[in-house]
N, C-alpha and C positions, 0 to 999 in steps of 0.2 A: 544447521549452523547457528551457536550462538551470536553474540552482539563481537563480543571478544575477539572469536574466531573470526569474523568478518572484520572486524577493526586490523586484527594480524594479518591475512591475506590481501587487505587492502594497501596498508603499510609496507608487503611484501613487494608486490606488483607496481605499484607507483614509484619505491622505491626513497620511502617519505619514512619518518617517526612515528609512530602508535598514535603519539598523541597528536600530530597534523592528519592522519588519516582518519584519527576520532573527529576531531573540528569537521572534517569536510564533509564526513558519512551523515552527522549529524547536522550539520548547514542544509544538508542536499535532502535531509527529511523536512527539516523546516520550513523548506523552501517548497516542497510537496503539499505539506499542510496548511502553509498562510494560503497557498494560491487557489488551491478546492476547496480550500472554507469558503472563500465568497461565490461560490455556488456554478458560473457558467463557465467556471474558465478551469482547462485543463491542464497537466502537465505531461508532456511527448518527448520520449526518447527516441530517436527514430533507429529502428532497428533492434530497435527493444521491447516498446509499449509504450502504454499512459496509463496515467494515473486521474481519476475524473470523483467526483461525489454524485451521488445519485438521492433521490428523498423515498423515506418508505412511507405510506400512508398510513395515519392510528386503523387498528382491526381489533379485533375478537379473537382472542387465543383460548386456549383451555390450562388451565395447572392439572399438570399430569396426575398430581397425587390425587386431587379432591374428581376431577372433571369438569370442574365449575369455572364458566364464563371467566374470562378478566381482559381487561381493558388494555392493551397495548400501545402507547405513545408513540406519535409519529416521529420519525426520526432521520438524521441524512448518516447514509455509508458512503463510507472508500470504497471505490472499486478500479480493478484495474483489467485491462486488456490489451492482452498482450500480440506484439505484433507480425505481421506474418512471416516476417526474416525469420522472427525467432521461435513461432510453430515449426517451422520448416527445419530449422536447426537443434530443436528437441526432438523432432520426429523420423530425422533421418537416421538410416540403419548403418 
């Protein structure tokens, strides 16, 4: 699903403007990413998941092409986990 398609199906279902479904889609991402940048704190849907940041530590990787060592910078991801209402409601047959 593009961004588009998610802004029309959003607008659809709320039963909002495109462009109020855009504002809210994109509030509700920012509101995701100011709160996990400061590192402990997460964001919980309940019945849906969370969204949290995790840190990777600097490593030793290899460049495919040559084989040769290269230094890797440590870095924080998004990660998110999803929750069991919603395992349960992808996995039911």
């Amino acid at each position: 699903m593009t961004k588009a398609e998610l802004i029309d199906a959003v607008a659809s279902a709320a039963g909002v403007t495109k462009a109020d479904a855009e504002k809210t889609v994109q509030a509700f991402f920012d509101v995701v990413v100011s709160t996990t940048k400061k590192g402990d704190d997460k964001v919980a849907w309940p019945g849906f998941g969370s969204f949290s940041t995790t840190s990777r530590p600097a490593r030793t990787g290899r460049n495919p092409r040559t084989g040769e060592p290269v230094q890797i910078a440590a870095s924080k991801v998004m990660k998110f986990s999803a929750s069991s209402t919603l395992k349960t409601t992808l996995n039911s047959k």
